[in-house]
N, C-alpha and C positions, 0 to 999 in steps of 0.2 A: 504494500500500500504506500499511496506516496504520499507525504506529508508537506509541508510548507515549511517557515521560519518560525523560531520560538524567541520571541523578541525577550523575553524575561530568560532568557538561558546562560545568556552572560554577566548580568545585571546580578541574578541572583547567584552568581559564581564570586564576580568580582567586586561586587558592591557596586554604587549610583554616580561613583566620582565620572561626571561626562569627560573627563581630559584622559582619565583613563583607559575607560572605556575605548575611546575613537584610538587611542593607541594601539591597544592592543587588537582590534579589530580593525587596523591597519595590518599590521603583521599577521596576520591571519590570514587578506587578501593577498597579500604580497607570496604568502607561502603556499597560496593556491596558486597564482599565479605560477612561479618558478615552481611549482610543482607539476601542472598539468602540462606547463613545457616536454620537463624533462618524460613525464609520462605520453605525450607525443613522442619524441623521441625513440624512448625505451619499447614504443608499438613498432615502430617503423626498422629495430632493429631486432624485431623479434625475442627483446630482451625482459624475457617474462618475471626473470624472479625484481629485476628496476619495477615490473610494473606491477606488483604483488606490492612490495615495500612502501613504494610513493601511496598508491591508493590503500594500503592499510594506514598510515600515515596520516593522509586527507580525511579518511572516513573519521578518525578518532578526533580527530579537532574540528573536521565538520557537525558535527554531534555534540561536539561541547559546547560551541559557538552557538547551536541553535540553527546552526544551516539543514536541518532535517534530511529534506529532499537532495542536497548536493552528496550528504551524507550516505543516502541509501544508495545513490551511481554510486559514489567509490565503494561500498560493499560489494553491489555486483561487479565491478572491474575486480577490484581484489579476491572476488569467487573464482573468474573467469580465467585470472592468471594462474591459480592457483593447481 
């Protein structure tokens, strides 16, 4: 089932500080970012255990973040390599 964002999932992780917050959920995009890179990458060289890692990796801070839905693709990526 595919879910959505859980906008209280960081909040109630990290507390209401908004400077924090956007911090840390910068680094978050940022490490999706050079992560789905390297997992582009890692498909095209048929470098399955890169793509097992990266998307085990994503799923577990997508999920913590509240990214639900981005969370459940990298589950199925990281089934798929696996």
């Amino acid at each position: 089932m595919m879910h959505s964002f859980d906008e209280a999932a960081l909040p109630n992780l990290l507390g209401r500080d908004p400077e924090r917050l956007r911090s840390v959920f910068l680094g978050y995009l940022d490490a999706c970012r050079k992560g789905t890179r390297t997992l582009q990458d890692a498909t095209v060289t048929r470098d399955f255990d890169t793509v097992h890692r990266i998307a085990h990796r994503l799923k577990s801070s997508s999920y913590m973040f509240g990214a639900l839905s981005l969370g459940d693709v990298f589950t199925k990526l990281e089934s798929a390599a696996a």
